[in-house]
C-alpha positions, 0 to 999 in steps of 0.5 A, a space after each residue: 500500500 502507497 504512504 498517503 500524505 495529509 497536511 496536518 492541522 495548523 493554526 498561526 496568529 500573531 502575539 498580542 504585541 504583534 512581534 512575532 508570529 505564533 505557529 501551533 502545528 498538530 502532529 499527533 503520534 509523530 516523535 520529535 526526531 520524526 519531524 523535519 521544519 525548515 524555515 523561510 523569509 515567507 513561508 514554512 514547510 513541515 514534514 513528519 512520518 508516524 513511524 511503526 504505524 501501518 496505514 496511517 501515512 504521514 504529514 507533509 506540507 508548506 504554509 505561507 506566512 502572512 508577513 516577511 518573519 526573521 526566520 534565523 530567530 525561530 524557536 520550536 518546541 514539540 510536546 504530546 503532538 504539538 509542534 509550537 513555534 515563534 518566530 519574529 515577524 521582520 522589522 521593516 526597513 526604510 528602502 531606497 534613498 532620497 534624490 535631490 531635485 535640481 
């Protein structure tokens, strides 16, 4: 029989000072060395297999963030089947330069 792969469940908002984003992602029956999260500046991609248990597949998918986030300062913690983690949203940066008019 083929693995069958299934987005897991996800929620995600931002904390009440809207500086970072809160990302609660469900995994249940997974262990923690069974994960693979890899980060980016606007999205992140979760995988996990449910090792030793037939037919139920496992967990695969990626996910858009609302905002650009500083993906090198993401902090994760796994417990009971929830994959929690924060990351802090980018801070804006003034772009461009000002030109001045003859």
């Amino acid at each position: 029989m083929a693995e069958v792969k299934v987005a897991p469940v996800v929620y995600a908002m931002p904390d009440e000072d809207h500086e970072h984003l809160h990302i609660e992602v469900e995994l249940p029956g997974v262990a923690k060395e069974d994960i693979l999260l890899s980060m980016h500046d606007d999205s992140f991609f979760v995988r996990a297999s449910k090792e030793g248990v037939r037919d139920v597949g496992s967990y695969a998918s990626s996910y858009a963030t609302c905002c650009p986030i500083d993906y090198e300062k993401a902090k994760a913690k796994y417990h009971n089947g929830l994959l929690v983690i924060d990351v802090p949203y980018k801070k804006p940066q003034e772009r461009g330069i000002g030109i001045p008019i003859t």
